[in-house]
C-alpha positions, 0 to 999 in steps of 0.5 A: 460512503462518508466524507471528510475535508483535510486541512489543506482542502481536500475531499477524502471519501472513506468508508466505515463498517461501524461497530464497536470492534477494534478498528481496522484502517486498511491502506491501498497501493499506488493508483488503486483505490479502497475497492481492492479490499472488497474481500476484505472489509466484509470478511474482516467486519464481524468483530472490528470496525474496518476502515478504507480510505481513497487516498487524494487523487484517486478513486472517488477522492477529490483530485487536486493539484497538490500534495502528492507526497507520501508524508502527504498522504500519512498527514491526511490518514492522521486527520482521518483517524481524528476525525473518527475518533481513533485513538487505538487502531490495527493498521493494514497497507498494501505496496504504497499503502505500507510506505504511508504508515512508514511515515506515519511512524516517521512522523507520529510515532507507532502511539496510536497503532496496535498491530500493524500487517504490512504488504508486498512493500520494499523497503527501498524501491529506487536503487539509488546509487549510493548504496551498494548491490547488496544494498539493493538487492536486499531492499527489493529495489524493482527500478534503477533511477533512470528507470524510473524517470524513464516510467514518469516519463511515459507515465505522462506521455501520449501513450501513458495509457498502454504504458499504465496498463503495461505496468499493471500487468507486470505485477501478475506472475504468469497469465493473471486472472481476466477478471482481476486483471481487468478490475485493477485496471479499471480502477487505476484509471481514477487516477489523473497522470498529474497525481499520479506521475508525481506522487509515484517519483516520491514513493519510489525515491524513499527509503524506509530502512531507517523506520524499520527497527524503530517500528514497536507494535507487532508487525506481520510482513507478507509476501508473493510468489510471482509477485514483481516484488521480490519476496525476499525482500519481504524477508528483509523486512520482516528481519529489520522489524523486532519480532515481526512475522513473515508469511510469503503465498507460494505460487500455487495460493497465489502469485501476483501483488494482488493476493487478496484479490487472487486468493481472498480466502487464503489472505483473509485468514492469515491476516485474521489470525494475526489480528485476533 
């Protein structure tokens, strides 16, 4: 467990396996923390230096009362990578995760980046209302924006307890495993409403689209079966980055927005073969 102080005064607490091995930076999802790769970063460490990050407002990360914004979070994953000295590093993000190296792309270009795995991220969340149905579906567009408003809302509300952990829930197709069910919600629980309610209203108000054919290093998408986002939408992806690949977990490897908790194995190896 390290630390390191942004520019803006925030405590980040990282880790770093060490090593002399192509670095890994791996990014978590929307109100999770660095634990939910705790398959991975031993699995993946022999050969690689792999890097996890809780990022402001989340796990064991100072919580302030500013800088809820994805382009935020991209600026403290770039100060992250100078303070340790990465000038060239694989790129791994998971749901929320993959929306910060989208822009950190946006912003810092792909210079720094040798290849980039990209997880159960759509590429447009909100399905605003200037853009087509099509649009939309291709996009993987889970709320409307009342929806989404309404979710802040009870996000924030008296009851946001029950409704964080309904949201949770939703995530698992079918009856998900008690252990890693109770595990991702437990860890959410890090995360105060005030950070949380807002930088999720920022996520999912993005539109990544345009960075997508703009992304040059190779790209590897993966997608779930049973997951609530759609894995089509992981295809579209995947088609919008030049030569990226695509592999979606069938139902019966894993099915939910948590295969590499569900199924550490099987996404191990898949993503060890992408980065070798």
């Amino acid at each position: 467990m390290h630390e390191m102080i942004t520019d803006d005064g925030v405590r980040l607490t990282y880790r770093d396996s060490g090593g002399d091995g192509v670095p890994l930076v791996m990014l978590h999802g929307w109100g999770q923390t660095a634990a939910m790769f705790r398959h991975q970063v031993e699995a993946l460490a022999p050969g690689r230096r792999v890097v996890t990050v809780d990022f402001r407002g989340h796990g064991r990360s100072e919580k302030p009362r500013h800088g809820y914004r994805i382009a935020r979070l991209a600026r403290d994953v770039l100060e992250l990578a100078d303070h340790l000295g990465l000038e060239s590093f694989d790129a791994l993000g998971w749901s929320m995760g993959a929306s910060v190296w989208w822009s950190f792309v946006d912003q810092y270009g792909t210079g720094r980046l040798r290849r980039l795995v990209l997880v159960d991220q759509p590429a447009a969340v909100a399905a605003v209302p200037w853009t087509t149905g099509a649009e939309q579906r291709q996009c993987g567009a889970i709320f409307d924006v009342a929806g989404l408003l309404e979710l802040g809302a009870a996000l924030a509300g008296p009851d946001g307890e029950r409704v964080r952990e309904d949201f949770v829930r939703s995530m698992f197709g079918g009856d998900p495993d008690p252990g890693v069910l109770a595990f991702v919600l437990d860890e959410i629980r890090a995360t105060p409403a005030y950070a949380g309610v807002p930088l999720l209203f920022d996520h999912c108000a993005q539109d990544w689209r345009d960075v997508l054919d703009r992304i040059d290093v190779p790209t590897l998408v993966i997608g779930c079966e049973g997951s609530h986002v759609d894995p089509d939408s992981q295809r579209f992806v995947a088609e919008r980055i030049p030569g990226a690949r695509l592999h979606v977990f069938p139902a019966d490897v894993a099915r939910s927005h948590f295969p590499f908790l569900e199924n550490p194995g099987a996404f191990n190896a898949v993503v060890e073969k992408f980065l070798s």
